[in-house]
N, C-alpha and C positions, 0 to 999 in steps of 0.2 A: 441146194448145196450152199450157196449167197448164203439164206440163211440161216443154216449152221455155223458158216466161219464167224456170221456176227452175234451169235449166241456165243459159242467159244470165246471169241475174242471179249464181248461184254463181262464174262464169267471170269476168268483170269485176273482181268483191270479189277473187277469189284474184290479179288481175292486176294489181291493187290502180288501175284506171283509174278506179273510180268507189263510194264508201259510200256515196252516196245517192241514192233515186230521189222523184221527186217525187210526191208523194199530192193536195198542195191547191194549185190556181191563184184566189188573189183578184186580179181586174182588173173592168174593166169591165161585164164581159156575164156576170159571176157575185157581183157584190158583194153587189148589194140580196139577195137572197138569204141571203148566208151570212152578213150582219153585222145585230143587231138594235140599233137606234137607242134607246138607255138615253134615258129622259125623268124618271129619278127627281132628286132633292134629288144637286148634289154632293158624292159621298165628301169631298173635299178640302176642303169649305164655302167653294169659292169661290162669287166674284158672278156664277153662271151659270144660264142657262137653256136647260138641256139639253133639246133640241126634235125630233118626230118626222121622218120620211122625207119624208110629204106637207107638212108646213109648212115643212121645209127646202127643198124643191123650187120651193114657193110663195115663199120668200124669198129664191130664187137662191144658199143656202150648199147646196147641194149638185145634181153634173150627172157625168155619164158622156159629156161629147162628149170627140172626137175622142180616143175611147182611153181617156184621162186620169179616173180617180175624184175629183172636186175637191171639198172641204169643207170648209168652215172658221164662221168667227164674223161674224157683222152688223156693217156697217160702215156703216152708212147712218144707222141711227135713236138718239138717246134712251135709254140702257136704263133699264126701269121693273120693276117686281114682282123675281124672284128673282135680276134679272140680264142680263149679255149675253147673246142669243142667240148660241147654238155646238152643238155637237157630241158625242157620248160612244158611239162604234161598239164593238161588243164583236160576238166571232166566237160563231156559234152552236155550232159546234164547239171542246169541248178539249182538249189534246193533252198529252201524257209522252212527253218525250224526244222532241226535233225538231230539224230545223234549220230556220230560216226564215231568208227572206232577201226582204228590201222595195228593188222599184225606185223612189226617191222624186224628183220632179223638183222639187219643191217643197214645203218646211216653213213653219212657220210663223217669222216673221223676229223679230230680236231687237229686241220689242216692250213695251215697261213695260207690266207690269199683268197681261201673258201667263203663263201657267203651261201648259207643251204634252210631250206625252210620247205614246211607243209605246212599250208594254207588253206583257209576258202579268204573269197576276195567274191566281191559283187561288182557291177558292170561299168560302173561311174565310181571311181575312187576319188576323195574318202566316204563321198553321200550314202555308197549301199555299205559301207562299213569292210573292217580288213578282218579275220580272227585267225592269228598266227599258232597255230598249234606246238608245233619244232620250229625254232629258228637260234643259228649260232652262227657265229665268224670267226676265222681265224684258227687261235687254239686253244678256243671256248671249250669247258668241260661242262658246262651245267646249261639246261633246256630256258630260253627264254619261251614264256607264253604271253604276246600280243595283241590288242585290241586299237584298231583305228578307225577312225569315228569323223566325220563333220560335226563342223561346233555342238552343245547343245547338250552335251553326252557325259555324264560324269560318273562311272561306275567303281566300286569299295574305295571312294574319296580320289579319284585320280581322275583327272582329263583327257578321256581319250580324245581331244581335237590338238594335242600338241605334240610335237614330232616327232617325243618318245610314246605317243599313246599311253595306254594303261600297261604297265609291264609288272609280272608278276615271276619270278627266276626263283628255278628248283634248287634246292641245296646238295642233292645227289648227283654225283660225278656219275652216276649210271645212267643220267638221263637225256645225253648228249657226245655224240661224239666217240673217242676213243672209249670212254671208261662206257657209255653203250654197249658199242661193239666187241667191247672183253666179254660183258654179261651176257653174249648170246642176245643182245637187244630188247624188243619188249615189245608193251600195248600201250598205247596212247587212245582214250576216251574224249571225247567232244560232245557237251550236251547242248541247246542252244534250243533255249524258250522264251517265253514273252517275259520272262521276270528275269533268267541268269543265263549263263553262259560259264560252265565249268568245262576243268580240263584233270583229268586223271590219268596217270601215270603206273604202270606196273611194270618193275623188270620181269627177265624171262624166266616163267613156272611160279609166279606169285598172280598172274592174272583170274578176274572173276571165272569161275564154269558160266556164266548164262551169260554165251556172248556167239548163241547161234542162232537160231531161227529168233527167238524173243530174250530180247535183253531188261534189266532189271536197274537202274542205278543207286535205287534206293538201299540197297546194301551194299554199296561198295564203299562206302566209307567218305571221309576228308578228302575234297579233291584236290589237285596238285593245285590248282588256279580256281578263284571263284568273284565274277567278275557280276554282285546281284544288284537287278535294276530299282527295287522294289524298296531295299534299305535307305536306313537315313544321310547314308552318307553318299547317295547315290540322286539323278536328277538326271536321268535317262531312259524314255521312253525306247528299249531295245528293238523293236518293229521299227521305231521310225528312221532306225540306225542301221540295219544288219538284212539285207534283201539278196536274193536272187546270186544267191553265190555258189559261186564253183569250186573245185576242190583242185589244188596245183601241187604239186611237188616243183620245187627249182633247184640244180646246184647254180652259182653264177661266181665271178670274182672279180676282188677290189669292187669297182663300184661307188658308188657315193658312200656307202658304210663301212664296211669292209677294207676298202682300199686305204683314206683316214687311220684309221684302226690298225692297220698293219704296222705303220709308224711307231704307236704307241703300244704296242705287244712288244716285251721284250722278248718273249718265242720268236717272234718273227723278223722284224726290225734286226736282229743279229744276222741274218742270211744277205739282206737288202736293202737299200735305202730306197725302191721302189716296188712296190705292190707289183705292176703289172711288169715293169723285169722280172721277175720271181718267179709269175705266174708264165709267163711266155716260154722262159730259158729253163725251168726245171720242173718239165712231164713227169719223172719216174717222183715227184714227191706228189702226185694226185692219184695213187693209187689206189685211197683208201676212199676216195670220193666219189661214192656210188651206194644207191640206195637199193637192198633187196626186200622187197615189200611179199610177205605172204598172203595177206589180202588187205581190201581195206572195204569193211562193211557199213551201207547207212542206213539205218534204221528209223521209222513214220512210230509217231504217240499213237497206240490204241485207245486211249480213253477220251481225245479232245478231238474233232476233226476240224478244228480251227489250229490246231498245232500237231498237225501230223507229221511235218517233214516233209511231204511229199513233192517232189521236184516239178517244181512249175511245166518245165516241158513234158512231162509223162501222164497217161489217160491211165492207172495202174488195172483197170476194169477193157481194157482194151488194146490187146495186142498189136493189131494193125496199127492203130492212131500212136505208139507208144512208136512204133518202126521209125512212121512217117516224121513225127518231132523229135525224133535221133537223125535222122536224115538231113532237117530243118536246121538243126542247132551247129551241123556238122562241118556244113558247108558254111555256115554265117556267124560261127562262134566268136568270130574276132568283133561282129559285131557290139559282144558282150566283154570282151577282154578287158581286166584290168587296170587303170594306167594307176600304177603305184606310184609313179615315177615323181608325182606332187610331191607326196611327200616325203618320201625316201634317198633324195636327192639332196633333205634337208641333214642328213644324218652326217653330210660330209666333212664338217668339224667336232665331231664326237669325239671325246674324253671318256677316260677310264674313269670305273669308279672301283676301286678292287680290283675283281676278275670279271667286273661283269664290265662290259661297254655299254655306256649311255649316251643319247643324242644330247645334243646342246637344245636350249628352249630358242627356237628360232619362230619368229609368225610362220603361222602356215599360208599359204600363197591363198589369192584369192581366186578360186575355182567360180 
């Protein structure tokens, strides 16, 4: 049977119908499971209080009905001690070289005081590298796509070792936020090889058909972001940049970005002359801050087994040992957790440029 699957699977690649097969399904009836609920201080030092499984359950930010993984931030009470109640899911598994691709029906909406992203992040920030898939603040309409990086790292002519990293921002109001959330939401694509690292974008009923068992990206067209190592304008070895990374959903607010940011929104800045009054004293305006995820799948190269994707902690030829380092990673994930905090912290005199918010060029700290 072995080998059959690697007849098929050889067959396929050479017919070029399909590069990728799926390894990880996160949806409903596999989440709680696979994602551990970070309850520490946030990296970002926003006004949050990142809250467990059973008090999320207990305070209705988080339910698995009808399909849908729904979670987001308290919108009912007061916030008191460290902050709003919200959210900070990190995958217990990490992965090199993947493609993932999130069905999301709803994000969080462009909401002052918000700061909301989907990520993978590796275990030593900036060294294993940041790759921001969704990230917006405030009453952002359009999707920024991010790359952070330690020095060293210069991909489509930008540096991702400075504190705005590599940013690359959608020009579609569908791809963020409210004007998302109008559109029934969408798919978000993340491919992530030794040469590039793209990011595609489909609103809801324009997404590929081959995005179930074997995915294909070679026909999907122009990616929203294309961030390639290999170009002339490029001087970044992506392996020595981009390691051992997990996959996070966070809402958080103010913050070192966010909070900045707030000031200089005039959406927002007209409610308040402070970010975290805003956020503490008016619950019923975070209603729209919660993310309903239909799945979110990540798929291993068939054709290179040097760039499979396949998750450092998983044996995929071995169920038992696959339990054991779910067990392993489960109990010790903080081991591996993020601290974004370097350089994120840097963001906290950021200026507008437009609509979009940019960091100021500040040194990055030395790590």
């Amino acid at each position: 049977m072995y080998f059959s699957k690697c007849v098929l699977f050889s067959g396929l690649a050479h017919l070029g119908l399909s590069l990728y097969q799926i390894l990880d399904t996160f949806n409903a009836s596999s989440w709680v499971e696979s994602f551990a609920f970070d309850t520490e201080d946030d990296p970002s030092l926003g006004y949050v209080n990142y809250i467990d499984h059973d008090s999320a359950v207990e305070k209705g930010l988080f339910n698995t009905d009808n399909g849908v993984v729904t979670f987001g931030a308290d919108h009912n009470s007061i916030a008191t001690g460290r902050g709003r109640s919200s959210l900070r899911l990190v995958t217990n598994k990490f992965y090199n070289h993947a493609l993932v691709v999130a069905d999301i029906a709803h994000a969080p909406g462009s909401v002052c005081g918000s700061w909301n992203a989907f990520r993978l992040i590796g275990p030593n920030w900036p060294m294993d590298g940041e790759i921001d898939i969704i990230e917006g603040i405030n009453s952002n309409t359009k999707n920024m796509m991010t790359l952070h990086t330690n020095q060293g790292c210069t991909l489509s002519g930008a540096d991702c070792s400075t504190t705005t990293g590599c940013t690359q921002t959608m020009e579609e109001v569908t791809s963020y936020g409210d004007g998302f959330n109008a559109n029934g939401g969408g798919v978000y694509a993340m491919e992530w090889t030794s040469d590039h690292i793209n990011v595609w974008f489909w609103p809801r009923g324009s997404e590929p058909s081959d995005l179930s068992d074997f995915a294909d990206p070679v026909g999907w067209g122009t990616p929203a972001a294309s961030f390639i190592g290999g170009e002339k304008a490029a001087t970044c070895e992506i392996d020595s940049h981009f390691r051992d990374q997990k996959i996070i959903f966070d809402s958080t607010f103010c913050g070192a970005w966010a909070g900045p940011q707030f000031l200089v929104d005039p959406a927002c800045s007209a409610f308040s002359s402070s970010c975290v009054d805003f956020v503490q004293n008016n619950p019923s305006a975070f209603g729209e801050t919660y993310w309903a995820v239909n799945s979110v799948k990540v798929y291993k190269a068939v054709t290179n087994t040097h760039t499979t994707g396949v998750s450092q902690d998983v044996d995929t030829d071995n169920e038992d040992s696959d339990d054991e380092d779910k067990e392993h990673h489960h109990h010790h994930h903080h081991n591996h957790r993020p601290h974004r905090h370097h350089g994120h912290r840097q963001k906290a005199s950021a200026k507008m440029l437009g609509t979009v918010p940019v960091a100021p060029e500040i040194p990055m700290p030395t790590i």
